[in-house]
C-alpha positions as CSV (number, residue, x, y, z in Angstrom):
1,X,49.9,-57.1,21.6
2,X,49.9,-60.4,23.5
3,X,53.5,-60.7,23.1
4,X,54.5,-57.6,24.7
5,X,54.8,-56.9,27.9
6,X,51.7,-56.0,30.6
7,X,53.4,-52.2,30.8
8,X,53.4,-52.0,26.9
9,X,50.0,-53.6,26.2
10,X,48.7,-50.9,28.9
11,X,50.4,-47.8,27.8
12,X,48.9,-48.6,23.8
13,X,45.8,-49.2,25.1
14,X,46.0,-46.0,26.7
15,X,47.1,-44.2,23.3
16,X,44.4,-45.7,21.5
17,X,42.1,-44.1,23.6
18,X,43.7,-41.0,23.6
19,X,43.7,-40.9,19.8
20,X,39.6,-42.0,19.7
21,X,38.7,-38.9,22.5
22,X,41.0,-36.5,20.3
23,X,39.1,-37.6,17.0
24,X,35.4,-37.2,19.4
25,X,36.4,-33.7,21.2
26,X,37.4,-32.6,17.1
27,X,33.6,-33.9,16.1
28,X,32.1,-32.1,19.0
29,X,34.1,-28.8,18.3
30,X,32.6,-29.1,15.2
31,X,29.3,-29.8,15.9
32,X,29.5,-27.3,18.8
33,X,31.1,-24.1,16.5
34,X,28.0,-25.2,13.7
35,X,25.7,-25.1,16.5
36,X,26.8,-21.7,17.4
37,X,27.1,-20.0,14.1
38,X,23.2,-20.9,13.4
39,X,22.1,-19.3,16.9
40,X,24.3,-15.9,15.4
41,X,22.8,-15.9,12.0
42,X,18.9,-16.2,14.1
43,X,19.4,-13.4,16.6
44,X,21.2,-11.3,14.2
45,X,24.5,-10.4,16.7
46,X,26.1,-10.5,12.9
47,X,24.3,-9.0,9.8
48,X,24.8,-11.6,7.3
49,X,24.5,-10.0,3.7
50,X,21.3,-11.3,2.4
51,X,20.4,-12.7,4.9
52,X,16.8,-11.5,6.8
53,X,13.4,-12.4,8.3
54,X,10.4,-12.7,6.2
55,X,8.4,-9.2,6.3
56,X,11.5,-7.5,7.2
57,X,12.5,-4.0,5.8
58,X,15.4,-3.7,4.1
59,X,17.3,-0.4,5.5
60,X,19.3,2.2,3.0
61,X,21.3,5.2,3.6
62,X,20.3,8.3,2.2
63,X,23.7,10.5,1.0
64,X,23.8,13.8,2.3
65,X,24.4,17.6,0.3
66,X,23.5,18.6,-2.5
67,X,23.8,14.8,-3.9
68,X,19.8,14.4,-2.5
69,X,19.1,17.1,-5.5
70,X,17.9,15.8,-8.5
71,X,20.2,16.5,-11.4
72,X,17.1,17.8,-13.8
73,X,13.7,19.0,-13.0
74,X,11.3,17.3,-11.5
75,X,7.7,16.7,-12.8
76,X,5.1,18.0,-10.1
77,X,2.7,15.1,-10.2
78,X,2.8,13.3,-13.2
79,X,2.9,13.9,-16.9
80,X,-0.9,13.5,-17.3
81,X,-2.2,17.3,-18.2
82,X,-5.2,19.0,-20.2
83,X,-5.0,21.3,-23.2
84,X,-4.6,25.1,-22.4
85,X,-8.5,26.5,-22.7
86,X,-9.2,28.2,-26.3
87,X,-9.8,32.0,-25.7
88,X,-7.6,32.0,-22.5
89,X,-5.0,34.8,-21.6
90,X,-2.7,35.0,-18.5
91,X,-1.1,38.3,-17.3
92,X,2.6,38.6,-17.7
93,X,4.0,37.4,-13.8
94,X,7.1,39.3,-15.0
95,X,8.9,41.6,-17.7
96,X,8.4,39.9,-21.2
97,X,12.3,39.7,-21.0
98,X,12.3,37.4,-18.1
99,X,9.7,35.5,-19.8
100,X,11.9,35.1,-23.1
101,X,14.8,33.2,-21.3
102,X,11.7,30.8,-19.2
103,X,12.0,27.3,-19.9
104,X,9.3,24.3,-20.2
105,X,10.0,20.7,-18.7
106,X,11.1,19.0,-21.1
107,X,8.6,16.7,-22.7
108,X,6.4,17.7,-19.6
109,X,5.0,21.0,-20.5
110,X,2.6,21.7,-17.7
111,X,5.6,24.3,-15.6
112,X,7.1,27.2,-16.7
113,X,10.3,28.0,-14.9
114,X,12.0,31.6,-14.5
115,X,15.7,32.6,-14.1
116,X,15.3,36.5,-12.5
117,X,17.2,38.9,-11.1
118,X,17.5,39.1,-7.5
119,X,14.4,41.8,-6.5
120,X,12.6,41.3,-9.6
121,X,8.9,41.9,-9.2
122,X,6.5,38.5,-9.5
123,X,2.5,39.6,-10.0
124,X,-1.0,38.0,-10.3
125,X,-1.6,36.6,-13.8
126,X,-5.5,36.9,-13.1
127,X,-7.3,38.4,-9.9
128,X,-8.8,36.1,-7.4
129,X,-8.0,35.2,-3.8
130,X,-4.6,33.4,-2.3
131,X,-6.2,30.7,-0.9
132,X,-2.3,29.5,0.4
133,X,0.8,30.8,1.3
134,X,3.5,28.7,2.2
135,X,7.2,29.3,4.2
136,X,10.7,27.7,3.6
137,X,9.4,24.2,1.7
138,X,12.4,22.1,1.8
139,X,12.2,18.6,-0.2
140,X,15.7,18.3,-0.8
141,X,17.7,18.4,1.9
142,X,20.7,19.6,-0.1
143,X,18.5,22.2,-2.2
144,X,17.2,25.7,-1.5
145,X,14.2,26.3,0.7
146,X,11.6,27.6,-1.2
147,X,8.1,30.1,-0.7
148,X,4.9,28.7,-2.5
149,X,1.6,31.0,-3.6
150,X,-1.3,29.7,-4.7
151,X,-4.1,32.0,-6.1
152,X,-7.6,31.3,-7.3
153,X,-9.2,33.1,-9.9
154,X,-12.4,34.9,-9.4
155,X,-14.4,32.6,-11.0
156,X,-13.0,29.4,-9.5
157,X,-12.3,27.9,-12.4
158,X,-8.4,28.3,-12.5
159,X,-5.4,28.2,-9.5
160,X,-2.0,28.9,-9.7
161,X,0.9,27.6,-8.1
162,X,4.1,29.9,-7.7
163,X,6.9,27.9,-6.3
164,X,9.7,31.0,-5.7
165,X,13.2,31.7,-3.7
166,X,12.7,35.3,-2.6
167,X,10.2,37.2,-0.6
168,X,6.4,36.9,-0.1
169,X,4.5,40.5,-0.1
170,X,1.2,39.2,0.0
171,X,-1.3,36.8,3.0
172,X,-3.6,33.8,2.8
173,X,-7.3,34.8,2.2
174,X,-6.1,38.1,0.3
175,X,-8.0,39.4,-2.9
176,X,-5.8,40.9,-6.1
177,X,-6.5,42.4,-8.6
178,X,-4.6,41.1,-12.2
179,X,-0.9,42.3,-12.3
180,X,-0.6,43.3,-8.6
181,X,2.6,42.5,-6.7
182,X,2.6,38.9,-4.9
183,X,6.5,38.6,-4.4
184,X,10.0,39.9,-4.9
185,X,12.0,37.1,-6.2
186,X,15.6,36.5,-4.2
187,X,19.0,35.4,-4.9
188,X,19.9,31.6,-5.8
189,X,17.9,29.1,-7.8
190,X,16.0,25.4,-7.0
191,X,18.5,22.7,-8.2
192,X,15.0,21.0,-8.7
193,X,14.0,23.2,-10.7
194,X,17.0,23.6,-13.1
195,X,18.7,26.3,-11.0
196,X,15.4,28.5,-11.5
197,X,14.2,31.1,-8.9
198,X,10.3,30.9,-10.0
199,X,8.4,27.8,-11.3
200,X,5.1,28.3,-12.4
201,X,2.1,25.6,-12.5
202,X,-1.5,26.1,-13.5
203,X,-4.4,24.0,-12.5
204,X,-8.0,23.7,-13.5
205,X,-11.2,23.6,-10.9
206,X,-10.5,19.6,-11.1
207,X,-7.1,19.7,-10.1
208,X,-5.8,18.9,-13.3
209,X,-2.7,20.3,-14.6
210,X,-3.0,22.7,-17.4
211,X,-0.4,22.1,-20.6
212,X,1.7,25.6,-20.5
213,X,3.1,27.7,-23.4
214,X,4.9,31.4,-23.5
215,X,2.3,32.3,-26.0
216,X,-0.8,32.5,-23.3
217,X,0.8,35.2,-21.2
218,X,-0.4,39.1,-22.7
């Protein structure tokens, strides 16, 4: 560089200090975009899959129609159940016919679910007192609203749940006597229930679920 003239010795000094600020402003662009990738990722302007605070909550979508009904019935509380009572009878709720075609949960034998005509007639398997009456119960969104009925025998020692689609006839705190009318069933089943317009559950006084057959019901 001695050799050359003061114009050329001062024009490569001047690239080779062009070249070292190129080769810093490339660091700093680096540094600078690294810098503002991690201030993104910490106030979340991008969701970064995987990525979240401790404690947070992780959201999911919930799909919409008849998808949000189960494809097969769905145990009431859990399997857990006692043994029908020896000696015990229920009244028919409907026409021996209708109770021919119910069906049992499968492996879960504590409800009893009936396929009716529309306007068929559902009635008291004991007398007691509805202690609950209950309008357009929706669980699924994409499903069937549904009445409930619950009636307490006389003695206290037995209630009965009727989950229905149709028509209630009969008011909380009301006694009947065994076989009276409680509902008319309607049109349309529960897809919860297997497509079944009246699901039946009994309890004892304790709350547990009694194990259901067709052969109780006289």
């Amino acid at each position: 560089m001695e050799n050359l003239p003061k114009k050329g010795q001062l024009a490569n000094v001047f690239k080779l200090l062009f070249l070292e600020l190129s080769k810093l402003k490339l660091f700093l662009f680096l540094v600078l975009g690294l810098v503002v990738l991690v201030l993104v990722i910490k106030t979340k302007i991008i969701p970064f899959p995987g990525v979240k605070e401790k404690g947070e909550s992780v959201e999911t979508t919930t799909p919409t129609g008849s998808s949000l009904v189960p494809s097969g019935p769905v145990v009431a509380v859990n399997p857990n159940m006692v043994e029908f009572p020896e000696g015990l009878v229920l009244a028919l709720p409907v026409g021996r016919e209708n109770l021919d075609k119910a069906i049992l949960d499968e492996g879960y034998s504590q409800v009893l679910s009936f396929f009716l005509p529309n306007q068929t007639l559902i009635r008291a398997v004991f007398g007691g007192r509805v202690t609950q009456v209950l309008y357009n119960q929706k669980p699924f969104p994409g499903d069937l609203a549904f009445n409930e009925i619950r009636l307490e025998r006389n003695d206290g020692e037995f209630w009965v749940s009727y989950v229905f689609v149709g028509e209630i006839l009969v008011q909380e705190d009301q006694g009947v006597v065994e076989g009276e009318v409680l509902a008319k069933a309607g049109e349309g089943g529960l897809g919860f229930r297997s497509g079944a317009n009246l699901s039946i559950w009994l309890h004892n006084k304790n709350d547990e679920m009694v194990k259901l057959t067709k052969e109780i019901f006289n």
